[in-house]
C-alpha positions, 0 to 999 in steps of 0.5 A: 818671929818679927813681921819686919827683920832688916839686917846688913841693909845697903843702898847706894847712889850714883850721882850725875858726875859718876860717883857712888852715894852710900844712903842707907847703911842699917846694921839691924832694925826689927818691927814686932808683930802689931807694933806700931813704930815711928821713925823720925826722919828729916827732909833728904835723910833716906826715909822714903827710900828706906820705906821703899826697900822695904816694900820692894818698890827699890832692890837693894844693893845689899843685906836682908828684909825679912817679911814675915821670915821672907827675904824682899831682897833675894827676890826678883822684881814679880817675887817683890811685887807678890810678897808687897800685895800679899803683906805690906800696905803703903801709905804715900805722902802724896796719896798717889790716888788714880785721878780718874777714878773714884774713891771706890774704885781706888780701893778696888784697883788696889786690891786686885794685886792682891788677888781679887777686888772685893766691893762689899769690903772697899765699901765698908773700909771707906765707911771706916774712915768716914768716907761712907758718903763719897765712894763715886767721888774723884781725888779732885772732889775730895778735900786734901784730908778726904784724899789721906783717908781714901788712900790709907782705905787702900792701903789697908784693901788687902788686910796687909800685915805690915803697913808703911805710912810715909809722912802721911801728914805732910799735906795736912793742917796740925788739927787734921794730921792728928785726926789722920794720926789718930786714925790710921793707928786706930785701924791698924791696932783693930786689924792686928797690922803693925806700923811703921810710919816715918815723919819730922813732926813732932806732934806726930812723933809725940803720939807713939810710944816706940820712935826711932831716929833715921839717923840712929838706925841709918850709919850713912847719915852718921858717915 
Protein backbone atom coordinates (compact mmCIF):
# COMPACT_ATOMS: atom_id res chain seq x y z
CA UNK A 1 0.00 0.00 0.00
CA UNK A 2 1.21 3.62 -0.74
CA UNK A 3 1.97 5.97 2.38
CA UNK A 4 0.45 8.69 0.17
CA UNK A 5 -2.56 7.92 -2.32
CA UNK A 6 -4.32 11.05 -4.07
CA UNK A 7 -7.08 10.63 -6.39
CA UNK A 8 -9.76 12.92 -8.19
CA UNK A 9 -8.03 15.93 -5.83
CA UNK A 10 -10.34 19.19 -6.05
CA UNK A 11 -9.58 22.62 -4.53
CA UNK A 12 -11.14 25.70 -5.61
CA UNK A 13 -10.82 29.61 -4.84
CA UNK A 14 -12.86 32.24 -4.67
CA UNK A 15 -11.58 35.54 -5.62
CA UNK A 16 -12.58 39.15 -4.24
CA UNK A 17 -15.05 39.81 -7.38
CA UNK A 18 -17.16 36.33 -6.22
CA UNK A 19 -15.73 34.00 -9.02
CA UNK A 20 -14.40 30.37 -8.36
CA UNK A 21 -10.62 29.34 -9.13
CA UNK A 22 -10.11 25.99 -9.79
CA UNK A 23 -6.09 25.39 -8.59
CA UNK A 24 -5.42 21.86 -7.87
CA UNK A 25 -7.02 19.34 -10.42
CA UNK A 26 -5.00 16.06 -9.77
CA UNK A 27 -6.46 12.89 -11.45
CA UNK A 28 -3.75 10.34 -9.31
CA UNK A 29 -0.51 10.74 -7.68
CA UNK A 30 1.10 8.13 -5.42
CA UNK A 31 4.16 8.19 -2.90
CA UNK A 32 5.67 4.63 -1.86
CA UNK A 33 6.69 3.66 1.19
CA UNK A 34 10.24 5.27 1.77
CA UNK A 35 10.36 6.96 -1.30
CA UNK A 36 11.70 10.30 -1.39
CA UNK A 37 10.05 12.31 -4.20
CA UNK A 38 10.53 16.13 -5.41
CA UNK A 39 8.08 18.14 -7.23
CA UNK A 40 8.87 21.21 -9.07
CA UNK A 41 6.72 23.83 -8.73
CA UNK A 42 7.18 27.57 -9.50
CA UNK A 43 6.04 30.71 -7.53
CA UNK A 44 1.61 30.71 -7.52
CA UNK A 45 1.65 27.27 -8.93
CA UNK A 46 -0.37 25.60 -5.89
CA UNK A 47 2.52 23.58 -4.25
CA UNK A 48 1.92 24.84 -0.88
CA UNK A 49 -1.69 24.23 -1.00
CA UNK A 50 -1.52 21.07 -2.57
CA UNK A 51 1.18 20.30 0.43
CA UNK A 52 -1.43 21.66 2.75
CA UNK A 53 -4.17 19.25 1.73
CA UNK A 54 -2.20 16.73 2.07
CA UNK A 55 -1.68 17.34 5.54
CA UNK A 56 -5.08 18.54 6.33
CA UNK A 57 -3.98 21.87 7.13
CA UNK A 58 -6.81 22.66 4.04
CA UNK A 59 -10.12 20.59 3.42
CA UNK A 60 -10.47 19.78 0.15
CA UNK A 61 -13.46 20.39 -1.99
CA UNK A 62 -13.29 17.14 -3.35
CA UNK A 63 -11.29 13.37 -4.18
CA UNK A 64 -9.05 11.40 -1.96
CA UNK A 65 -5.71 11.63 0.32
CA UNK A 66 -5.25 8.34 1.25
CA UNK A 67 -2.41 8.12 4.20
CA UNK A 68 -1.61 5.17 5.08
CA UNK A 69 -5.16 3.78 3.45
CA UNK A 70 -6.87 6.59 5.40
CA UNK A 71 -8.93 9.05 3.57
CA UNK A 72 -7.69 13.07 4.98
CA UNK A 73 -10.36 14.34 3.04
CA UNK A 74 -13.64 12.50 4.72
CA UNK A 75 -12.32 13.64 8.05
CA UNK A 76 -13.59 16.30 9.97
CA UNK A 77 -10.97 19.14 11.21
CA UNK A 78 -9.73 17.05 14.67
CA UNK A 79 -9.97 13.69 12.55
CA UNK A 80 -7.19 15.57 10.16
CA UNK A 81 -5.48 17.14 12.75
CA UNK A 82 -5.00 13.43 14.49
CA UNK A 83 -4.16 11.58 11.43
CA UNK A 84 -1.28 14.84 10.31
CA UNK A 85 0.31 14.02 14.24
CA UNK A 86 0.22 10.71 14.30
CA UNK A 87 1.97 10.29 10.17
CA UNK A 88 2.89 13.46 8.37
CA UNK A 89 5.93 15.57 9.56
CA UNK A 90 5.80 19.15 7.68
CA UNK A 91 8.82 21.18 6.76
CA UNK A 92 7.84 25.03 6.23
CA UNK A 93 9.58 27.15 3.89
CA UNK A 94 9.50 29.86 6.45
CA UNK A 95 10.36 27.51 9.53
CA UNK A 96 7.30 28.55 11.58
CA UNK A 97 9.69 27.91 14.81
CA UNK A 98 7.87 29.62 18.10
CA UNK A 99 10.02 32.83 18.47
CA UNK A 100 9.90 32.51 22.30
CA UNK A 101 11.06 29.27 22.83
CA UNK A 102 14.02 27.61 22.56
CA UNK A 103 15.29 25.00 19.86
CA UNK A 104 14.53 22.49 22.40
CA UNK A 105 11.30 23.30 23.39
CA UNK A 106 10.30 23.67 19.85
CA UNK A 107 11.07 20.18 19.28
CA UNK A 108 9.16 19.24 22.48
CA UNK A 109 5.96 21.31 21.72
CA UNK A 110 5.88 19.55 18.48
CA UNK A 111 5.58 16.35 19.94
CA UNK A 112 3.03 16.79 22.32
CA UNK A 113 0.27 16.65 19.06
CA UNK A 114 1.54 13.64 18.64
CA UNK A 115 0.71 12.44 22.22
CA UNK A 116 3.61 13.17 24.62
CA UNK A 117 6.70 15.28 24.46
CA UNK A 118 9.81 12.99 25.16
CA UNK A 119 13.03 15.35 26.08
CA UNK A 120 15.70 12.67 25.75
CA UNK A 121 14.38 12.03 22.14
CA UNK A 122 14.12 16.18 21.02
CA UNK A 123 17.43 16.16 22.63
CA UNK A 124 19.16 13.70 20.45
CA UNK A 125 17.23 14.51 17.10
CA UNK A 126 18.64 18.23 17.54
CA UNK A 127 21.96 16.37 18.10
CA UNK A 128 21.39 14.58 14.63
CA UNK A 129 21.30 17.94 12.89
CA UNK A 130 24.18 19.51 14.41
CA UNK A 131 22.27 21.54 16.75
CA UNK A 132 23.66 19.25 20.06
CA UNK A 133 25.16 22.97 21.25
CA UNK A 134 22.34 25.00 21.12
CA UNK A 135 19.15 23.30 22.53
CA UNK A 136 18.33 26.80 24.80
CA UNK A 137 18.73 28.61 21.85
CA UNK A 138 15.79 31.31 20.53
CA UNK A 139 15.29 31.26 16.31
CA UNK A 140 16.69 34.69 16.92
CA UNK A 141 19.82 33.33 18.16
CA UNK A 142 20.48 30.86 15.45
CA UNK A 143 21.54 31.43 12.17
CA UNK A 144 19.09 31.20 9.16
CA UNK A 145 20.26 27.49 8.43
CA UNK A 146 20.65 26.57 12.36
CA UNK A 147 16.82 27.69 12.14
CA UNK A 148 15.85 24.78 9.03
CA UNK A 149 17.84 22.37 10.95
CA UNK A 150 15.58 23.02 14.13
CA UNK A 151 12.53 22.77 12.27
CA UNK A 152 13.21 19.74 10.24
CA UNK A 153 14.05 18.16 14.26
CA UNK A 154 10.82 18.87 14.51
CA UNK A 155 9.26 17.69 11.89
CA UNK A 156 10.83 14.66 12.44
CA UNK A 157 9.62 14.55 16.65
CA UNK A 158 7.00 12.23 16.34
CA UNK A 159 8.93 9.48 13.75
CA UNK A 160 6.03 10.51 11.18
CA UNK A 161 5.87 8.29 8.02
CA UNK A 162 5.48 10.95 5.75
CA UNK A 163 7.27 13.99 5.66
CA UNK A 164 6.51 17.38 3.40
CA UNK A 165 9.16 19.51 3.05
CA UNK A 166 7.89 22.98 1.30
CA UNK A 167 10.91 24.99 -0.30
CA UNK A 168 12.94 24.33 2.56
CA UNK A 169 15.67 25.84 1.04
CA UNK A 170 14.33 29.09 0.01
CA UNK A 171 16.08 31.08 2.66
CA UNK A 172 19.39 29.52 2.06
CA UNK A 173 22.58 30.47 0.11
CA UNK A 174 23.27 27.35 -2.86
CA UNK A 175 25.94 25.90 -0.47
CA UNK A 176 23.86 25.65 2.33
CA UNK A 177 20.66 24.61 0.86
CA UNK A 178 22.57 21.65 -0.38
CA UNK A 179 23.80 20.87 3.05
CA UNK A 180 20.10 21.21 4.02
CA UNK A 181 19.02 18.82 0.96
CA UNK A 182 21.52 16.44 1.68
CA UNK A 183 20.35 16.20 5.41
CA UNK A 184 16.68 16.02 5.55
CA UNK A 185 17.12 13.29 2.99
CA UNK A 186 19.90 11.35 4.98
CA UNK A 187 17.42 11.42 7.98
CA UNK A 188 14.45 10.27 6.29
CA UNK A 189 16.25 7.43 4.42
CA UNK A 190 17.63 6.34 8.26
CA UNK A 191 13.96 6.63 9.72
CA UNK A 192 12.49 4.59 6.78
CA UNK A 193 10.07 8.16 6.19
CA UNK A 194 9.16 8.88 2.70
CA UNK A 195 9.56 12.56 1.37
CA UNK A 196 7.74 14.32 -0.72
CA UNK A 197 9.44 17.77 -0.86
CA UNK A 198 8.38 20.61 -3.41
CA UNK A 199 10.81 23.51 -4.73
CA UNK A 200 12.02 25.46 -8.10
CA UNK A 201 15.62 25.09 -7.88
CA UNK A 202 17.29 23.09 -9.92
CA UNK A 203 20.13 22.37 -7.78
CA UNK A 204 17.63 20.94 -5.29
CA UNK A 205 15.64 19.07 -8.39
CA UNK A 206 18.81 17.76 -9.58
CA UNK A 207 19.73 15.51 -6.30
CA UNK A 208 16.65 13.31 -6.50
CA UNK A 209 15.94 10.57 -8.64
CA UNK A 210 12.01 10.74 -8.79
CA UNK A 211 10.79 14.53 -9.94
CA UNK A 212 7.64 15.42 -10.53
CA UNK A 213 6.30 18.53 -12.07
CA UNK A 214 3.03 20.36 -10.67
CA UNK A 215 2.24 21.25 -13.94
CA UNK A 216 2.29 17.51 -14.99
CA UNK A 217 0.46 16.09 -12.18
CA UNK A 218 -1.95 19.36 -11.56
CA UNK A 219 -4.50 19.65 -14.71
CA UNK A 220 -5.57 23.27 -13.42
CA UNK A 221 -2.49 24.65 -14.31
CA UNK A 222 -3.03 22.90 -17.68
CA UNK A 223 -6.58 24.68 -18.02
Amino acid sequence: MPILEISDLKKSYTSPGGESALVIDIAHFSLEGGEQVALRGESGSGKTTLLNLIAGILKADSGQILIEGKDMCSLPEPGRDRLRAGNIGYIFQTFNLLQGYTALENVMLGMIFGGGSNKELAISLLGRVGLGDRTGHKPAQLSVGQQQRAALARALANRPKLVLADEPTGNLDVKNAGIAVDLIREICGESGASLLLVSHDSNVLGKFERVETLSGINRALNN
